[in-house]
Each structure stands twice: as structure tokens, then as C-alpha cells.
N, C-alpha and C positions, 0 to 999 in steps of 0.2 A: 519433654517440654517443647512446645512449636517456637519456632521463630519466621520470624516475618522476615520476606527474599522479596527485591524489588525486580521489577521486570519493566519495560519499555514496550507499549503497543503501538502498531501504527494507526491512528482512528480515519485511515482510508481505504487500508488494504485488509487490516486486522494481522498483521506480520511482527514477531514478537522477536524483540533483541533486546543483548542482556547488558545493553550499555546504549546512553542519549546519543543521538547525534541530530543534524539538521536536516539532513536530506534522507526519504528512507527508501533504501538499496532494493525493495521488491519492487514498489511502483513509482521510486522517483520522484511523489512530491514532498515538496519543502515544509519543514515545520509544524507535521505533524503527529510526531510521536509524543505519546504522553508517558509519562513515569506510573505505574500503576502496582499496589503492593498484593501480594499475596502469603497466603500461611502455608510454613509447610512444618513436618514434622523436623526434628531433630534426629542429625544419627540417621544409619542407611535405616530402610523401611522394611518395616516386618515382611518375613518370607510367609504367605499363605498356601496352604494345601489347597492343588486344584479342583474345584467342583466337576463334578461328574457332572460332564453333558446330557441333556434330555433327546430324547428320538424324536424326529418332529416325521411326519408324513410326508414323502414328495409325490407329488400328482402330476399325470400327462401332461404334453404340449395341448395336444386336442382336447377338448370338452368343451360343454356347454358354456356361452360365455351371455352373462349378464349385464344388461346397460345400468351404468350406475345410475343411480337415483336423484334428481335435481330439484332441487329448492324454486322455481321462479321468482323475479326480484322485486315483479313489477311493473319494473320499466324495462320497456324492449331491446333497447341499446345497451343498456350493462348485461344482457342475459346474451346478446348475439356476443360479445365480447369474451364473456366466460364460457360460452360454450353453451348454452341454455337454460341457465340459471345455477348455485352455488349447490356443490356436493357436499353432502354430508359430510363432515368430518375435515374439510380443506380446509385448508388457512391462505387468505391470499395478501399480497404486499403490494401498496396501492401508495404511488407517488407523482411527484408533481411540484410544481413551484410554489410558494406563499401566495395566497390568496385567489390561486385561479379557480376554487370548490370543491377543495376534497371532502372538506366538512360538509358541504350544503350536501354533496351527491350522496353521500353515505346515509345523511339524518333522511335523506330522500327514500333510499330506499329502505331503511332501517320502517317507517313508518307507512312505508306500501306494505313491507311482509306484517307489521300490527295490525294493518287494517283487515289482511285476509285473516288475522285471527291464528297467527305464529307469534311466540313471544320472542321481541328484539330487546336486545342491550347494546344502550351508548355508552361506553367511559370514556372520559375527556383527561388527559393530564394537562393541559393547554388552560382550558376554561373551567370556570364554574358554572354549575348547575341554571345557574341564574342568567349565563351567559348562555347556555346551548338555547334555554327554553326560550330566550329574546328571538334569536334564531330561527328556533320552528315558530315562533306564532309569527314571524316577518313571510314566510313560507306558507304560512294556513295551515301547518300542520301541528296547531297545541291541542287538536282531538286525537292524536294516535297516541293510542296505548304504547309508547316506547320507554324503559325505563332507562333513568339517569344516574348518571352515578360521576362524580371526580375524586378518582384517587389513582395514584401510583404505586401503589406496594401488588408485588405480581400474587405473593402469597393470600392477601388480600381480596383479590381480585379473584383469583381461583376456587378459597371456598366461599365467596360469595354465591359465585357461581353456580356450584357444585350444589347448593341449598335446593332444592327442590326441584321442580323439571327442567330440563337443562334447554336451554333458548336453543332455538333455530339460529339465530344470526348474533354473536357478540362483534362490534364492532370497538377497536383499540383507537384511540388519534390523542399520542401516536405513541411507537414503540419507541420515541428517544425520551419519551419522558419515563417511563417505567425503569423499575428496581426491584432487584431484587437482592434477600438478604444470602444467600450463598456467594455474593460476590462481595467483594472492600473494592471498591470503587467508585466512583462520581456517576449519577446518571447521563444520561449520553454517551460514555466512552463505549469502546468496543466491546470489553468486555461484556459490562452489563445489557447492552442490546443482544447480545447473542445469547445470554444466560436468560434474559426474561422472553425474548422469542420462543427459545427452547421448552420454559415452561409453556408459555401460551399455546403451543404446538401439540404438546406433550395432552394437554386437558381437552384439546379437538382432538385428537383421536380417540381418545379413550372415553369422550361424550356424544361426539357425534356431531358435535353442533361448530357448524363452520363461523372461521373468524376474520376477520378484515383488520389489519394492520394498517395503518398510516405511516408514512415514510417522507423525515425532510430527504430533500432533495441539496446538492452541492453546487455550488455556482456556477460549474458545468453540465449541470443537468441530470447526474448520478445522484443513485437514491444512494441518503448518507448511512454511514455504517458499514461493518466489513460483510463484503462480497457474498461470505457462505452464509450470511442469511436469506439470500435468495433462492438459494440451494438447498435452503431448509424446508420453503414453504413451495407452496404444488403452483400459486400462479402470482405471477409480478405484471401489473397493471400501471402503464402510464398516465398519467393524466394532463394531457398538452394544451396550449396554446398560447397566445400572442396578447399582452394586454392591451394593445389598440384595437383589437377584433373581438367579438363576441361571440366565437365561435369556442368552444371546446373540443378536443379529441380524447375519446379513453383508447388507447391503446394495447391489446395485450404484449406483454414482450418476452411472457414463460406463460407456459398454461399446458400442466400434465393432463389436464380432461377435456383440451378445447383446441380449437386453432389458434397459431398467434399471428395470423394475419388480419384478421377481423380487426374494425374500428366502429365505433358507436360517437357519434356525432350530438351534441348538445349545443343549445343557445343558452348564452345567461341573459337575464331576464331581471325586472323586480321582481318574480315569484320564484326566483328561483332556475333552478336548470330546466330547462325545455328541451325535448326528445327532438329533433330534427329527423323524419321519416323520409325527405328527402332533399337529403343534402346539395348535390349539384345546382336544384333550383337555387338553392339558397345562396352558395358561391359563385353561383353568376347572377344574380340579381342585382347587383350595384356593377357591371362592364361598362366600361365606355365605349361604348359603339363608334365605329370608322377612327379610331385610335391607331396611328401605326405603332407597332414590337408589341401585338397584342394577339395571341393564337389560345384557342379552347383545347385544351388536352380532355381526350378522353381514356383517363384510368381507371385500375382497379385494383379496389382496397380489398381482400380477403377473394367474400363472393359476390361483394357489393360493386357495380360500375359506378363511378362519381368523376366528374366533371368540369374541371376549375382551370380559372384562366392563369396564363402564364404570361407576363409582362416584363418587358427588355427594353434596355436603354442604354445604347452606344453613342458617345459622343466623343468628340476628338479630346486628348489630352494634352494638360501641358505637364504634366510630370514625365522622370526619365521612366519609371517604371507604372504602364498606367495601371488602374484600380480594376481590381474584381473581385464585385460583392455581389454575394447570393444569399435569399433566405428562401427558405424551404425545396431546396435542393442539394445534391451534392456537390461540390466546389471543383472537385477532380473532374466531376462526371464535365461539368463547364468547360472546364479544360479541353478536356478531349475532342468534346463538339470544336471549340474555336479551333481546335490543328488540323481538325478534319475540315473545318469551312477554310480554311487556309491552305493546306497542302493541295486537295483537290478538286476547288472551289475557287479559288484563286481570288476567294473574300480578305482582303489583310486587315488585322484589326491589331496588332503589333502597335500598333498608335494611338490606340482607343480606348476609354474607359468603359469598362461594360458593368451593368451593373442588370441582375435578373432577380425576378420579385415570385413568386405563389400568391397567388393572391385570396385572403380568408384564411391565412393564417397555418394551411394546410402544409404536411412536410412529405412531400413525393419523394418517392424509394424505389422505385421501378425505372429500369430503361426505358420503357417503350415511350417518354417525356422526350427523349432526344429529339426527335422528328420538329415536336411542336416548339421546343426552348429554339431549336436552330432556325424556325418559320419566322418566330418572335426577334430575334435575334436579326435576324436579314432584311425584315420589315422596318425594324427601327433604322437601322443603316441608309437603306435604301430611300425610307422616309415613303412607303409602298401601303396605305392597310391591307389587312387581311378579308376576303371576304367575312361579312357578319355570321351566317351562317354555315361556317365548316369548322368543322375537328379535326385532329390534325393526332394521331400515335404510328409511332414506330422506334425500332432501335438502329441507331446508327453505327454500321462497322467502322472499323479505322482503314478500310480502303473505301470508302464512300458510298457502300449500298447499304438500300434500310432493308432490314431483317425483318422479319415477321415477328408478332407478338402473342401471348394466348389468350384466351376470348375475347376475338375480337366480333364477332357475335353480339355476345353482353354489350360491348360498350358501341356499336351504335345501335343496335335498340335506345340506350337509354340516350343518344343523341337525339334520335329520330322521334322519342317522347317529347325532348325539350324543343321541339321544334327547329332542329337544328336539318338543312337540306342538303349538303356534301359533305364529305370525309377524301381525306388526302390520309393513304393508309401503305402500306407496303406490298407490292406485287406479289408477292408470295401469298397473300391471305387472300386475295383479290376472288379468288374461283368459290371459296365457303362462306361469301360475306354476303356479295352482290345481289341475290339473288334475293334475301332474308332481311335486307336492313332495309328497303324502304330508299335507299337518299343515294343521290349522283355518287359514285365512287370515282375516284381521280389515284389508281394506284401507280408508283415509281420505282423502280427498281435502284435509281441511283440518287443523292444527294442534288447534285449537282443540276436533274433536272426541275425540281421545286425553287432552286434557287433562280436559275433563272427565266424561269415565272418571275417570280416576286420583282426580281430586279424590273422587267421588261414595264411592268404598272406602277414604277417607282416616277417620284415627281425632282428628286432633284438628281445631280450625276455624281453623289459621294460613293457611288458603288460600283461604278465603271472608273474611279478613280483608284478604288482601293483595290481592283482586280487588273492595272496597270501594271 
């Protein structure tokens, strides 16, 4: 006779103990374990005779090696992302915050692969039917052949599927509404997300036909559900951006058949997501020109150079401990700049509330930002602008010289497209650049000498005060 043995999940790490408590001991947050039951048998459990292994074949390291086979999507931006469009048989997990377009992008591209004449599937556990199609005809898109379907039941969902030729593209939105019945649990817990993954996984391989999961996301930013479903599926897709900006970023941030440094760049629109071909125009098209704590970084995302202004604002403080906020940068990395404009620089901003912005919503990951956040940075102080036309990357060591960075190449060409005429760049790159980019180069060896530049074209004397 079975009986039922309760167990305790965490529905953030997926860490199972055999007793409640409030705080859970793998990843430390509060109040997230659920009670969750399971069947087991009664009495120890039959001894089985072991099955005789089958001999499988092993093959050399060398041979012939085949490119695997790619779906294109469409749109050019989800295809540089994944690697050049979706492989047969992948399952990818695609997250993002409420309502920044997961739904628009996917029904987006669900109805590019209809139009070329591949059969796409939407299942919604979110909406009804009635609610996707409002959707695509707000979009223009009630003429592709995309079928609809809302339901939750994964077994359901499978030999639906399974029914006649199997779709190129099934898309899920999303995996925390599905169930499935080998589990006794609530949909959303850990459990069952990892049990109906597993099946949805389990029917892409063995069909061929690649599947797209939807993933809420946690109030921190983590797609929710336990960890190893990410580890399940072949690629985990971000989907970022700012609700005051109109910008999107898809991000890869797993991708077994692609780079995961690539980003694909969208506008939201009334019609929907718009492909942005070339982003930097785009992120600098609203600059305030002759603005001081305003410098153009020139980075690079994957294999993409893009372009985006970095904006700082130092002002004196009256709190004991003053303020440092930063968005779309790292916070540490701020840090480091301020002790290096400090210790070697002899910038003091120990007084100062600094606050550093990205501007367009973009979240820069690369050092070579140092150069330009500390231009920005020193211009605001100084109360100095920046010339209009220069770029500004490198990385800063903590004895005060800028390091070199890798293509720097790429990124002024694509300065010297935007019409941009000097780059302040790192003397170490200075000899493969010069020659190639077109635009006055001003390269430094040390911190210390860009600063003061800036300081010397500054209009009032809060910079010679705080170097006192």
C-alpha cells in the first residue's frame, strides 16, 4: 500500500528538506519553502535483477564534423543572438520582466517562420485564445498561419503535438503555468516546473522541433524556478530593459550552439518590436550636447561595436555617508574608478554624492567603460564639457595607467561612421589604431593625464579645491 511522505521544497533554489523552516540554508532566502507531498511505496522497496547493459559504439576524437542545422527566425536580431537561427531539436528559456515583450517577440517570430511556410505553435497558459489573437491583429499579424491553443496539461500538450507533422517552432508562455500529472503539486512550484520542462524537453529531442519556454522572472531579476532548469535546456535568453526607455535588449546568457556575448537590440513601437540595425545611432540620438559629466563610450557587445553615452553627476553632499547610484553599470567597478581618481589623482570626492547613469537603458559589462565613466565623472566636478565629438574607452588599473582594450579597431570605425572626430584611447593600442580609424587620436598612458585636461577647460574651481 503507498503512503503519502511530505517533503519541503525551496521554490528558489529547488533544495528539498525534510522539515519547514523560514530561511532556506542553500541559498538563504526567506520564506520560501513550500510543503509539497509525494507517494511512496510502503516497506523497503523491491530488490530488482540488474539489466544487462547494451554495447554502444565509441568513435574517434577526429572525424568529420558537421554544422548543425539552423531554423532562421526571421528577424535578424533573435537569429545573431542564438547563433543564426534555432536548431533543431533545442529547447531555449527566455526571460524577462512583466510586460517588457516576451509575448509580442515570440508571436513575432512564431508568425515570420508561418509566413515562410514552417508550421509554428503558440500555447498560452496566461491568456485565451481570444486574448493572443487581439494581440497579433494590434501587430498586423491575424494573416499568419500560427496555431493557437491555451491549455496547461503537459500531457496534453505533447500528444497534441505528437498528432501529425511535428512544428518547426512550439513556443510555451510559460513554463510556470504548466502541470503535469506525474507530479501532486500546485502549478508553479519547483517541482512541477522541472517535471513539465523535462517532459517538454524530452518531446524536442526525440521530434526535432525546437521549443521556446517563457520564464517569470524574480524581483531580482532571476528567472523564477529552480536553477537546474537552466541546465536542462541548451540556451537561456534575457530579455532586458528599462520602462522609461524604449529600447529592449535580448540577451543570450547560456547558448550551447552560439555565443553568449551577442545582443539584439529592439524598439517597442505601436506595431510592435522593431529590429534596431543600428543601435549606437539610436542611443545617441537624444545627447545633450555641451552638457558637462557627459563622455561617448565606445563598446562592444559580442561582435557588435555600439556606442552609448555615459552621464555623471557629482555634487556636494550634506549626509555623513554620501550617495552612490549607478544604473547600468557595476557599482564596484565605480568604486574602484573613485580610489583611483583619489589616491592618484588627487580628485577627493569623499564629500560628494555621485550618482552615474547609461543612458538608453543599456547595461555595460566590459572594463574598457572606465576611461569614459571617470571623463564623465571629472567633467561634472570640474563643471568642464567634454568635446562633442570624442569617444573615450580604456581600462583603468589601480596604479593609474589605462590598459589597452580588444578591438579597438571596431569601435572607432563605427565612431568614425557616427561622425564622431577624436578618440582619447590607451597608448598601448595607439600603434594598430591610428593609422585605420580615420579620427585624431589623443592616446595616455596614465589617468592622471586626461584629468588634467579636463580640469585645465573647467569653469569654476571645485576641482582644484578637492585636489587641495
Amino acid at each position: 500500500m503507498a503512503k503519502r511522505t511530505q517533503t519541503f521544497v525551496c521554490q528558489n533554489c529547488g533544495s528539498v528538506t525534510g522539515r519547514w523552516q523560514g530561511k532556506c540554508e542553500a541559498c538563504g532566502e526567506w520564506n520560501t519553502i513550500v510543503e509539497e507531498s509525494a507517494t511512496a511505496a510502503s516497506g523497503p522497496p523491491a530488490l530488482r535483477s540488474p539489466r544487462k547493459g547494451r554495447v554502444f559504439a565509441l568513435e574517434p576524437l577526429a572525424g568529420e564534423a558537421h554544422e548543425t542545422p539552423r531554423l532562421p527566425s526571421g528577424l535578424p536580431e533573435l537569429d545573431r543572438v542564438t547563433g543564426g537561427g534555432f536548431v533543431r531539436g533545442s529547447v531555449l528559456l527566455v526571460g524577462g520582466d512583466p510586460g517588457i515583450g516576451k509575448s509580442t517577440l515570440l508571436i513575432q517570430a512564431a508568425a515570420a517562420l508561418a509566413k515562410a511556410g514552417h508550421r509554428a505553435v503558440y500555447i498560452s497558459g496566461e491568456e485565451a485564445v481570444a486574448q493572443v489573437r487581439l494581440r497579433a491583429d494590434r501587430l498586423g499579424l491575424a494573416g499568419a498561419l500560427v496555431e493557437l491553443a491555451a491549455e496547461t496539461s503537459v500531457e496534453d500538450i505533447v500528444a497534441t503535438l505528437s498528432k501529425g507533422k511535428p512544428p518547426r517552432l512550439v513556443v510555451i508562455d510559460s513554463i510556470q503555468t504548466m502541470w503535469t500529472d506525474t507530479v501532486d503539486s500546485a502549478p508553479g512550484t519547483v517541482t512541477q516546473v522541472r517535471a513539465s520542462a523535462q517532459a517538454l524537453i524530452r518531446y524536442a529531442k526525440t521530434s526535432g522541433t525546437a521549443v521556446i519556454l517563457v520564464g517569470h522572472v524574480t524581483k531580482d531579476g532571476q528567472i523564477a524556478g529552480p536553477r537546474v532548469v537552466e541546465h536542462m535546456v541548451d540556451a537561456v535568453l534575457s530579455f532586458e530593459g528599462e520602462g522609461g526607455h524604449q529600447f529592449r535588449i535580448l540577451r543570450a546568457v547560456k547558448n550551447r550552439f552560439g555565443p553568449t556575448d551577442e545582443i539584439g537590440v529592439f524598439e517597442m513601437t505601436g506595431l510592435g518590436l522593431q529590429e534596431v540595425s543600428n543601435p549606437s545611432e539610436l542611443f545617441l540620438s537624444e545627447r545633450d550636447l555641451g552638457a558637462p559629466g557627459t563622455a561617448v563610450f565606445a563598446g562592444i557587445e559580442g561582435t557588435r561595436p555600439v556606442l552609448v553615452e555615459i552621464q555623471a553627476l557629482v555634487a556636494p553632499s550634506s549626509l555623513g555617508t554620501p550617495r552612490r547610484a549607478v544604473v547600468g553599470w557595476d557599482p564596484s567597478r565605480l568604486s574602484m574608478v573613485l580610489a583611483v581618481l583619489d589616491a592618484h589623482c588627487g580628485v577627493r570626492l569623499g564629500s560628494h554624492d555621485v550618482y552615474l547613469n547609461v543612458a538608453g537603458g543599456l547595461r555595460i559589462q566590459e572594463p574598457a567603460a572606465d576611461l569614459a565613466a571617470a571623463a564623465a565623472l571629472v567633467s561634472s566636478l570640474a563643471n568642464a564639457p567634454l568635446p562633442a565629438d570624442a569617444v573615450y574607452f580604456g581600462e583603468i588599473s589601480l596604479s593609474g595607467a589605462i590598459r589597452p582594450v580588444a578591438q579597438p579597431t571596431a569601435r572607432l570605425k563605427e565612431a568614425a561612421k557616427l561622425g564622431f572626430g577624436r578618440a582619447i584611447i590607451p597608448e598601448a593600442g595607439r600603434a594598430d589604431t591610428a593609422a585605420e580609424s580615420g579620427l585624431a587620436i589623443t592616446a595616455i598612458a596614465g589617468l592622471s593625464t586626461m584629468v588634467a585636461d579636463i580640469a585645465a577647460r573647467g569653469t569654476r574651481p571645485r576641482l582644484a579645491e578637492t585636489r587641495g
